[in-house]
N, C-alpha and C positions, 0 to 999 in steps of 0.2 A: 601443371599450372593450378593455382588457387582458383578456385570459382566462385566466385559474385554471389550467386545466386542460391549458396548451399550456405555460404554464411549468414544471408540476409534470411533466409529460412532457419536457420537456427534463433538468429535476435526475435524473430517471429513467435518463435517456438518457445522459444525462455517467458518472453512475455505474454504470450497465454495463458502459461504455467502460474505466472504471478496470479494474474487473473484469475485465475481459476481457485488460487488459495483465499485470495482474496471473500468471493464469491461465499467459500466453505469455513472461516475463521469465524469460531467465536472467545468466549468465555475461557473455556475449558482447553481449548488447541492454539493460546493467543502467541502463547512462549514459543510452542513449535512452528506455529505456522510463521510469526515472523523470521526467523531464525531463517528458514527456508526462504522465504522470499528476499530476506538478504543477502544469499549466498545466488541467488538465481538473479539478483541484481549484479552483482560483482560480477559474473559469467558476461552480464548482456553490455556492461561495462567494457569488460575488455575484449568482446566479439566487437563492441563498435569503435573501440579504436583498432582494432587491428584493423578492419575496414575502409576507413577514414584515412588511414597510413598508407594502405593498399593499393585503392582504389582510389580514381578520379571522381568528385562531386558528379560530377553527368552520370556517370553507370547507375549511380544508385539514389536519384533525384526521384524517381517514380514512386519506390519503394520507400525511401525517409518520408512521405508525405501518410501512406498508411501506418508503420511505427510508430510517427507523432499521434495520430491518432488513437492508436492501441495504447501510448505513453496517455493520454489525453485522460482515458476512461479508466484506468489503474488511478490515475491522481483523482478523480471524481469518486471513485468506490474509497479512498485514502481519506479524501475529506468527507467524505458520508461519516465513516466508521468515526473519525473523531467528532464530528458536531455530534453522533450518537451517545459516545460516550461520558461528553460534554452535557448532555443533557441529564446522564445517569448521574453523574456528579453531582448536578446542581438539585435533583430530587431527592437525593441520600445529604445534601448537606441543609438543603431547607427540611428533611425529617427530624436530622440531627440539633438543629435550633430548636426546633417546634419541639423534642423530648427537653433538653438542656430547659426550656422556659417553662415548661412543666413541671420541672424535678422542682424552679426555683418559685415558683405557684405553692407546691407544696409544703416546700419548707417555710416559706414565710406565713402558710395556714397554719404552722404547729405552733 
């Protein structure tokens, strides 16, 4: 028989993984580490519907309530990394003005 409890420890499992790349992603690992956390999404994707297919909502009411939560703190590191990035944007594009208005400083000094 299918066990509960080995799958609900794998969606666990998948999702610390993300976490974890999460955590370790920058600059230089962005291509690969997403890549990876897509493919470990897809896994926890279909660990939870096969679950959900399986399984009756009561066995695994306990457990969906920590998942949300482990979902909860992926989407908060998710929207960190973008308002960060969002931020890098906005200081490379207000540089990029500030040269652009300087180049035209220049030219209209000649």
């Amino acid at each position: 028989m299918i066990n509960l409890n080995e799958n609900l420890t794998e969606v666990k499992n998948y999702l610390h993984l993300v976490n974890q790349n999460l955590d370790n992603i920058t600059d230089k690992n962005f291509d690969s580490t997403m890549n990876e956390i897509n493919s470990l999404t897809k896994r926890i994707k279909q660990k939870g519907n096969f679950i959900q297919q399986n399984f009756p909502k009561e066995q695994f009411k306990n457990e969906s309530d920590t998942i949300h939560n482990m979902i909860k703190q992926i989407t908060n590191k998710l929207d960190d990394i973008v308002e960060r990035k969002k931020k890098e944007q906005a200081k490379i594009s207000l540089d990029l003005t500030k040269l652009a208005n300087k180049k035209k400083l220049i030219n209209y000094q000649r």
